[in-house]
C-alpha positions in Angstrom: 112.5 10.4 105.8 115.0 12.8 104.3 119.0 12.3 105.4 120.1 14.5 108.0 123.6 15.4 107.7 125.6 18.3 110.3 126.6 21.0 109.0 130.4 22.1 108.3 129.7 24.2 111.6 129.0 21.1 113.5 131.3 19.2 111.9 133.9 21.3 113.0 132.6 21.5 116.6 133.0 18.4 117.2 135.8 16.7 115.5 138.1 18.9 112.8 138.3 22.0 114.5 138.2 20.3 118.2 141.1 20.5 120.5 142.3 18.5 123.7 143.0 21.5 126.1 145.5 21.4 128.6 144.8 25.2 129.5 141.8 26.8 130.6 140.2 30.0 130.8 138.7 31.3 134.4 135.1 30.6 133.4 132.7 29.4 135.3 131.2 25.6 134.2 127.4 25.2 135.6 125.5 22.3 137.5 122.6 22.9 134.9 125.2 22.5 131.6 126.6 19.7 133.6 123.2 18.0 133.4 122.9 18.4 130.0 125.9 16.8 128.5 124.4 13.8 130.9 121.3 14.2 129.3 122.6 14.3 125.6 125.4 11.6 126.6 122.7 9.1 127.8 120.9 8.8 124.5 123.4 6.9 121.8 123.6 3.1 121.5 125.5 0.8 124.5 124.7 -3.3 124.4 121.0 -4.1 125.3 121.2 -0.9 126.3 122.8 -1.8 129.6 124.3 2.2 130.3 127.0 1.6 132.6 128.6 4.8 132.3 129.0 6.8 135.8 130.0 10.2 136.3 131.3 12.2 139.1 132.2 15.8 138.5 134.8 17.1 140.6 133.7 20.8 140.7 134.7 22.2 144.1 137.8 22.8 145.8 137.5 19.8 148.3 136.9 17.2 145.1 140.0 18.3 143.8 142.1 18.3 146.3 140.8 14.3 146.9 142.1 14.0 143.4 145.0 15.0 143.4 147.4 12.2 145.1 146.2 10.3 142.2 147.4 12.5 139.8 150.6 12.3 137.6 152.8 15.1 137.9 152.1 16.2 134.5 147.9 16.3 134.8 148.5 18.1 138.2 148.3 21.9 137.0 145.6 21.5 134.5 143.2 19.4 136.5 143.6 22.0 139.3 143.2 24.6 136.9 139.7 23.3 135.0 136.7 24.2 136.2 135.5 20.8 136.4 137.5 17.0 136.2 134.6 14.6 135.2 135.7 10.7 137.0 134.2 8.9 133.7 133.7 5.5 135.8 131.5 2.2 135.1 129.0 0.7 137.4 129.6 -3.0 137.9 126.3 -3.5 139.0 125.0 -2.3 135.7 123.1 -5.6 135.5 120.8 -5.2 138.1 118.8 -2.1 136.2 118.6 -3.9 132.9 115.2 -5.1 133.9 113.8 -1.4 133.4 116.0 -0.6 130.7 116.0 -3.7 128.2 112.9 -5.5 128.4 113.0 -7.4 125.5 114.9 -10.3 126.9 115.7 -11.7 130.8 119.2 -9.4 129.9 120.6 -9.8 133.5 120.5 -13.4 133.8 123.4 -13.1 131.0 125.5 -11.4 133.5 124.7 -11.9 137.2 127.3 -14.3 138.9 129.7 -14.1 135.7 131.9 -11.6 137.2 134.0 -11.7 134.0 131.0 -10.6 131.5 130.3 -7.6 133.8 133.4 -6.4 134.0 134.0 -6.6 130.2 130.7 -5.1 129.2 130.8 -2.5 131.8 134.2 -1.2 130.4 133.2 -1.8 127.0 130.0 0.4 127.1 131.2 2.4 129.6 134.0 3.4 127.2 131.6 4.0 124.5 129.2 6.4 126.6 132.9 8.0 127.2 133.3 8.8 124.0 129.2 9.9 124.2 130.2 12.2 126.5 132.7 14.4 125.3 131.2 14.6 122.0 128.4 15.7 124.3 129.9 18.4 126.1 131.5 20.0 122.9 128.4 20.2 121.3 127.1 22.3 124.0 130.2 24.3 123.2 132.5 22.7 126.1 136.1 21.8 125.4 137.4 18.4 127.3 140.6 17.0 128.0 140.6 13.5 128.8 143.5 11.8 130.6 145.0 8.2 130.8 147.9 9.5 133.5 146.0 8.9 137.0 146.6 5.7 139.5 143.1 4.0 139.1 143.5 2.4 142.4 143.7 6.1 144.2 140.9 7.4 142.4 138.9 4.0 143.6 140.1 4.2 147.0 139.0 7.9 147.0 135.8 8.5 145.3 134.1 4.4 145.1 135.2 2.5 148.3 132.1 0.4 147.8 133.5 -1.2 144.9 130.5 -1.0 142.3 132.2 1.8 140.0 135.5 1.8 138.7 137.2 4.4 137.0 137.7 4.7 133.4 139.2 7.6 132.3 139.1 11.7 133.7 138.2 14.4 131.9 139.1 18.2 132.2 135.9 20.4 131.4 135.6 23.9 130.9 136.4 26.7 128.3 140.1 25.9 126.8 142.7 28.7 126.2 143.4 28.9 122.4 146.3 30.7 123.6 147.9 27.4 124.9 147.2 25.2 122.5 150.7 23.7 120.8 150.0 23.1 116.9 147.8 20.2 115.8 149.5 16.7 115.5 148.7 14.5 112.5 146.0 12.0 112.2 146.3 8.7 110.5 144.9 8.6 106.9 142.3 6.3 106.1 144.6 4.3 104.1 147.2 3.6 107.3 143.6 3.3 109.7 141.6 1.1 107.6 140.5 -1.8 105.2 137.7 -2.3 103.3 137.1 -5.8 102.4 
């Protein structure tokens, strides 16, 4: 089998050339391209497969509005003004599925009753199919803007009063505005990041 490397082009799709927007043009974001940054997102690595990722994609008016108390004043503008705010959350009840999606082993005997290995793994995994997902949606030529500044316990209260999902992180979707962007902070070299040994 022959290598198969991305171009520069993709390259710079997804990581050198990306931005984290904070501004966003009035363009519409679809349920069908929504889909399909699931549908790409789904497919790379988690542990024994176990997919605990959750998404809910605040797309309408009324979903935004429910997100907002949560928000800190300085993710209030630019979540209202995205098209979409994707909850990035992790089912805690991953487990229960693993017999359809790992059936090499008895996988959800390893976690049910052991409260503390769910909720590591979920967030673990969960994170990684994060990180999945944006990749994801700027290769379908999205731009994201994930945010940190949100009270987890609003956004719990609002969106999974059950319980099983927690939020993780949010995301901002939708068409950036060049135009807003400030310049480009510095990245750690490989020498500050990393050791070989």
């Amino acid at each position: 089998m022959s290598e198969r490397i991305l171009n520069d082009d993709g390259l710079d799709l997804l990581f050198r050339e990306a931005r984290t927007h904070k501004g966003w043009q009035d363009r519409e974001v679809s349920d069908v391209l929504l889909q399909a940054i699931y549908d790409l997102a789904k497919w790379p690595p988690t542990s024994a497969n176990c997919q605990p990722m959750r998404v809910v994609f605040a797309k309408s008016q009324d979903a935004k509005e429910k997100l907002r108390p949560a928000l800190m004043p300085g993710n209030v503008d630019k979540t209202m003004a995205a098209p979409v705010c994707a909850i990035v959350a992790h089912d805690l009840e991953f487990h229960e599925k693993l017999p359809e999606l790992f059936s090499q082993a008895d996988a959800r005997s390893w976690f049910a009753g052991k409260p503390d290995a769910i909720q590591e793994n979920a967030f673990r995994n969960g994170s990684l199919q994060g990180g999945y997902f944006m990749l994801a949606a700027r290769s379908l030529g999205l731009d994201v803007g994930p945010m940190s500044g949100f009270d987890k316990d609003k956004v719990n209260q609002a969106f999974f009063p059950e319980g099983k999902w927690q939020v993780n992180f949010l995301c901002n979707l939708g068409y950036g505005d060049p135009a807003k962007l400030p310049p480009r902070d510095k990245r750690l070299s490989f020498e500050e990041a990393c050791e070989i040994q």
